[in-house]
C-alpha positions in Angstrom: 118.6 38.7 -83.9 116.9 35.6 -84.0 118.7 32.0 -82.4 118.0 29.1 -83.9 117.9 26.3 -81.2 118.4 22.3 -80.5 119.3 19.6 -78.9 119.3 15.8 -78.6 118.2 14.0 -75.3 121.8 14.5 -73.4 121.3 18.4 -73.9 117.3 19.0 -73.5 117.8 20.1 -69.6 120.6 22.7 -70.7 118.6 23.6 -73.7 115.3 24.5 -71.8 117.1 26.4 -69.4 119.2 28.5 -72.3 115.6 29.1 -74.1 114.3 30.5 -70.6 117.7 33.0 -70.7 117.0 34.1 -74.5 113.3 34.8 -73.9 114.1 36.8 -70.5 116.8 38.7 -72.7 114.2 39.0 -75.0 115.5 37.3 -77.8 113.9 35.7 -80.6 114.2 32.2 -80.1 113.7 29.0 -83.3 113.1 26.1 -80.6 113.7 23.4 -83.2 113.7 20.3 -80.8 114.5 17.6 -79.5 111.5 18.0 -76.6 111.7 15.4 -74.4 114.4 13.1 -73.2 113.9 10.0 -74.9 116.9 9.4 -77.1 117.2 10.9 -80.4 120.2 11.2 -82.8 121.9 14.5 -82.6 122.8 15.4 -86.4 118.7 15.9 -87.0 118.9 18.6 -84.8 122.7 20.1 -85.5 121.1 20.0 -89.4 117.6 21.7 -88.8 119.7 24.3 -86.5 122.0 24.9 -89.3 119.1 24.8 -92.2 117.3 27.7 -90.6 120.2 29.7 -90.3 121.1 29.2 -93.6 117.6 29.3 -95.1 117.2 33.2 -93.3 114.9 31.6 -90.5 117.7 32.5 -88.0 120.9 34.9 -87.6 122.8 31.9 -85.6 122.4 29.3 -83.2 122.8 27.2 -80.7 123.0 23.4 -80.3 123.6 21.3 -77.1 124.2 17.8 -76.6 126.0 15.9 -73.6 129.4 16.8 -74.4 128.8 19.0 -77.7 131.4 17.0 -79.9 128.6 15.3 -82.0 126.6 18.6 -82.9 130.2 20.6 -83.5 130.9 18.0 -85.8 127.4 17.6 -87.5 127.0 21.8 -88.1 130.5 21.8 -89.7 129.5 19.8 -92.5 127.5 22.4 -93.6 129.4 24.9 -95.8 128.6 28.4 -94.3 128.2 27.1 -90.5 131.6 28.1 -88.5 130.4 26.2 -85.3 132.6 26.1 -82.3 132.3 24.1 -79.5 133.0 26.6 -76.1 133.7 25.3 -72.2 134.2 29.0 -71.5 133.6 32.4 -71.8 137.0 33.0 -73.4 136.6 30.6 -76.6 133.1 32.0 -76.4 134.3 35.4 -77.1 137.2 34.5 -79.4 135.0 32.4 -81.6 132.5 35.0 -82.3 135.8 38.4 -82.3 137.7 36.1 -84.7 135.9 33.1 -86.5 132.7 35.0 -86.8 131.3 31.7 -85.5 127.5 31.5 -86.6 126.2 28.3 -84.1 127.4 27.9 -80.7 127.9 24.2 -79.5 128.1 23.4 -75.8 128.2 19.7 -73.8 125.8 19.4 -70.9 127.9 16.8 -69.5 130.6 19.2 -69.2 129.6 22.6 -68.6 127.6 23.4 -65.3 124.1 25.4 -66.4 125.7 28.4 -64.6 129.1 28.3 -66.8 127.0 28.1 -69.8 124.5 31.0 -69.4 127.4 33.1 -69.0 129.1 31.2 -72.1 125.7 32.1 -74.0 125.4 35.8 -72.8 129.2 36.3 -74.2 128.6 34.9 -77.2 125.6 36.1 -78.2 127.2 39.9 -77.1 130.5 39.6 -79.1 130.9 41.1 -82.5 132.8 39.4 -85.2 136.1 41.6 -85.7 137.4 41.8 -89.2 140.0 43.0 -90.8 143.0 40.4 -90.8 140.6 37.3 -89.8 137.9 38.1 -92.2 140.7 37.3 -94.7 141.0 33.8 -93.0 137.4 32.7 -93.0 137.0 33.5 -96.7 140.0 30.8 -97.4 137.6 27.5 -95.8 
């Protein structure tokens, strides 16, 4: 699986340190900016992310800004992205068992680095469940 990756300048800290976890996991990572912290605007990255997921470059992804609102919003304009915006391991895992999400959003203003690795590893090792809630996704 390949994760497609980015960030504007509220997220870059988070984002480096979530690239460091995918590449010790041994995951193939898409780093597709921002790369330093001057300011940037966050739906060039939430649509690159979402372009090389949709183009094949990448399974999912991953985009981080300071409190994630901004990217959720910018990936969901995309028809095929189901992003979802996770504080925690549980919407983590719900969002992946029953939305099938295909980009994680998280807010580096809100979520510690520690919180979010863990919000990472359970998203990225949760299966999308089927049955009754592939019958949901299909309706958006």
């Amino acid at each position: 699986m390949r994760v497609a990756i980015g960030s504007d300048h509220g997220g870059i800290n988070l984002k480096k340190r979530v690239v460091r976890l995918l590449e010790h996991e041994q995951i193939p990572v898409l780093d597709l900016g921002c790369h330093s912290d001057e300011s940037v605007d966050y739906p060039v990255y939430a649509r690159a992310v979402c372009s090389a997921i949709l183009n094949g470059e990448a399974e999912c992804g991953i985009l981080i800004c300071g409190t994630g609102i901004g990217m959720s919003m910018a990936a969901n304009r995309f028809k095929g992205i189901r992003a979802a915006l996770c504080h925690e391991q549980f919407t983590a895992r719900m969002s992946r068992e029953h939305n099938d999400a295909n980009v994680l959003c998280i807010g580096a203003r809100v979520v510690g680095s520690g919180l979010a690795m863990e919000v990472v590893r359970t998203w990225l090792s949760t299966s999308f469940g089927g049955g009754r809630h592939l019958r949901r996704i299909e309706m958006f």
